[in-house]
Every structure is written in C-alpha cells, then in structure tokens.
C-alpha atoms as one frame of an Amber mdcrd trajectory, in Angstrom:
protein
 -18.599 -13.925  -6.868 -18.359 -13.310  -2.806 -22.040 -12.877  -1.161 -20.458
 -11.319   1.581 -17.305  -9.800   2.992 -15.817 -11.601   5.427 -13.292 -10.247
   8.189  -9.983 -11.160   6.426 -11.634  -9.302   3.639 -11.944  -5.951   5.507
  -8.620  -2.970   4.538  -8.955  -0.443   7.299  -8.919   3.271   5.967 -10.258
   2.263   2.689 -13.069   5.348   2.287 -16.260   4.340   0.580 -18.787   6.571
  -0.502 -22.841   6.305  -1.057 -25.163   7.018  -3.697 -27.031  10.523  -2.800
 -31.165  10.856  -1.529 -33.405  13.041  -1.708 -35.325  13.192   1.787 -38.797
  13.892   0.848 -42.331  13.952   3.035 -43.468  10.588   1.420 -40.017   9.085
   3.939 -40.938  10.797   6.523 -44.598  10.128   6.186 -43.825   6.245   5.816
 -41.404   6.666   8.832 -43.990   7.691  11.023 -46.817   5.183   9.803 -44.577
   2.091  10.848 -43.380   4.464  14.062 -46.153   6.097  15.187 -43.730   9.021
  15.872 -45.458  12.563  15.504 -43.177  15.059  13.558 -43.227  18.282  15.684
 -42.925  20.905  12.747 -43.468  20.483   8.714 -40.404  19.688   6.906 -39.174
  18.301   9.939 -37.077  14.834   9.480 -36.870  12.034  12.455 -33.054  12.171
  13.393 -33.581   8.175  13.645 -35.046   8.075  10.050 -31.722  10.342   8.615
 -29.930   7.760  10.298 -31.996   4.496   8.995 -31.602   5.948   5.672 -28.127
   5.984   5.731 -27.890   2.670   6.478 -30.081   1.595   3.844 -27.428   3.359
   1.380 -24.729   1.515   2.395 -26.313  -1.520   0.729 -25.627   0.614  -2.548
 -22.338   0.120  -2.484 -20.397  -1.883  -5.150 -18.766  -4.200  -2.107 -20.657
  -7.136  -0.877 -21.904  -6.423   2.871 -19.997  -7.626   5.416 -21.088 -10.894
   7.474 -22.262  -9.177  10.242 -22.485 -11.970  13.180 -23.393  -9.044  15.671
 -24.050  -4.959  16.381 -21.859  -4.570  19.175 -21.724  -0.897  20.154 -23.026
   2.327  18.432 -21.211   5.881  19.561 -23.495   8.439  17.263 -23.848  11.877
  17.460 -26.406  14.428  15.790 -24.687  17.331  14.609 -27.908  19.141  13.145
 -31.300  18.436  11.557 -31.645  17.262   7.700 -34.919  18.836   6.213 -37.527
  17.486   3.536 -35.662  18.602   0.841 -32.211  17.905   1.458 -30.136  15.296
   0.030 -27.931  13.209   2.155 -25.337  10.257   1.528 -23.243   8.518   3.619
 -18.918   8.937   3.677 -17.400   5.826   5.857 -13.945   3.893   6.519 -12.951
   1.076   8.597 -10.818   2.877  11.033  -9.344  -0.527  13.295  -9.856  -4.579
  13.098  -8.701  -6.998  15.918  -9.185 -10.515  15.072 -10.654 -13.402  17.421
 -11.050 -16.711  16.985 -13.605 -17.294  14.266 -14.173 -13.925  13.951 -12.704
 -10.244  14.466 -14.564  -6.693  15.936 -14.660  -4.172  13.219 -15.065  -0.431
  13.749 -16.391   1.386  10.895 -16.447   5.630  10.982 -19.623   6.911   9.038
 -20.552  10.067   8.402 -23.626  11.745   7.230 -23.136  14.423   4.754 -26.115
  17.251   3.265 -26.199  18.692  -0.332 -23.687  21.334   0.955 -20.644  18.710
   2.095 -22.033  19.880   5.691 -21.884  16.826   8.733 -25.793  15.986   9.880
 -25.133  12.861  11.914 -21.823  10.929  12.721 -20.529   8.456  14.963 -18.508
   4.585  14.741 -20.959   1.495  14.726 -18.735  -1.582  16.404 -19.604  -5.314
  14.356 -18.495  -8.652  14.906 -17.464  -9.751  11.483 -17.692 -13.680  10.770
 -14.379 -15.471   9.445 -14.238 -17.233   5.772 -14.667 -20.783   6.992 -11.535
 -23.170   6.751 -12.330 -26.131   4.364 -11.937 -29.265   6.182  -9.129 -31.752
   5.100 -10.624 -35.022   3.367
C-alpha cells in the first residue's frame, strides 16, 4: 500500500469528489477561538474557515495524498457566503502537470459546492509534487 501519491502517480482530469459537512456554530465557534476573528453577524461563516474545511475533506478521499514538497501559488475566488447550516463538499481535478527534475508542478481545480449544487468558493491551488525515488543500482 502507497502512503502517498507521488507525481508520476497524478492522471490530469480525473474528477474526485468529497464526503459532505454540515457547517455548524460549534466550527465556527472553534474557528474563531484559535483565530481570534470576530464573526460580524450570527450564522455568519469565516470565508477562510469554508475554505480550511474543504481542505480538511480532501483527506477523505479514498487516494493517498499527494507528496506535497511545496504550496506554490493559490488563485481563489469567493463566489458567496456558506451559512451555519449549510452543507458543503469539495468537487476537484488535476487540470495540467509539467515535470522537473525530481519533481513536477501540479495544478489542481477545486471547487466548493452548497447543499443546492450551488459554487461558494473556487479557485486552482499550484503544488510541487515529489518524484517516486529511483532505487539505486547495487
């Protein structure tokens, strides 16, 4: 069994899907203890919690994670606001791979979806995805 995937490992346009979440105050209220960030309205969600949560989901899914070596860019945009209440999971594909020397950029699509199919949050996180190692000859 792989721990992680590694960039050869990595189809481009494969879709993946999350598990589904139900956003409720307890998140938010344990968002803003480690934060410190005041909510401006009740039932209002931190767009930077909507987003840490959908992060969180994509460890849910049946692949191994890929070796991350770096975070290289983030283009995200917030479409509208998720409210306690709603439930939220995350739709992403790989959408390009170049490779580099002992490693290759990756550029995974995500999107953030409510109950209703509607787009909260999406953008393209950029990684730099480790290599499988090449076994030394004895």
């Amino acid at each position: 069994m792989t721990s992680a995937t590694y960039f050869e490992d990595i189809v481009v346009d494969q879709p993946k899907t999350t598990p589904a979440i139900t956003v409720t105050a307890a998140h938010v209220e344990m968002y803003q203890g480690l934060t410190r960030e005041l909510s401006t309205e009740p039932g209002e969600i931190p767009d930077v919690l909507t987003l840490c949560m959908a992060i969180g989901l994509g460890w849910r899914v049946k692949d191994p994670p890929m070796a991350v070596q770096a975070f290289v860019a983030l283009d995200w945009k917030i479409v509208r606001e998720l409210r306690v209440g709603d439930t939220m999971h995350t739709s992403s594909r790989i959408v390009s791979k170049r490779p580099m020397r002992d490693a290759g950029l990756i550029v995974d699509e995500r999107t953030i979806l409510d109950q209703h199919g509607e787009v909260v949050q999406q953008g393209r996180f950029t990684f730099l995805v480790a290599k499988r190692r090449k076994e030394a000859s004895a």
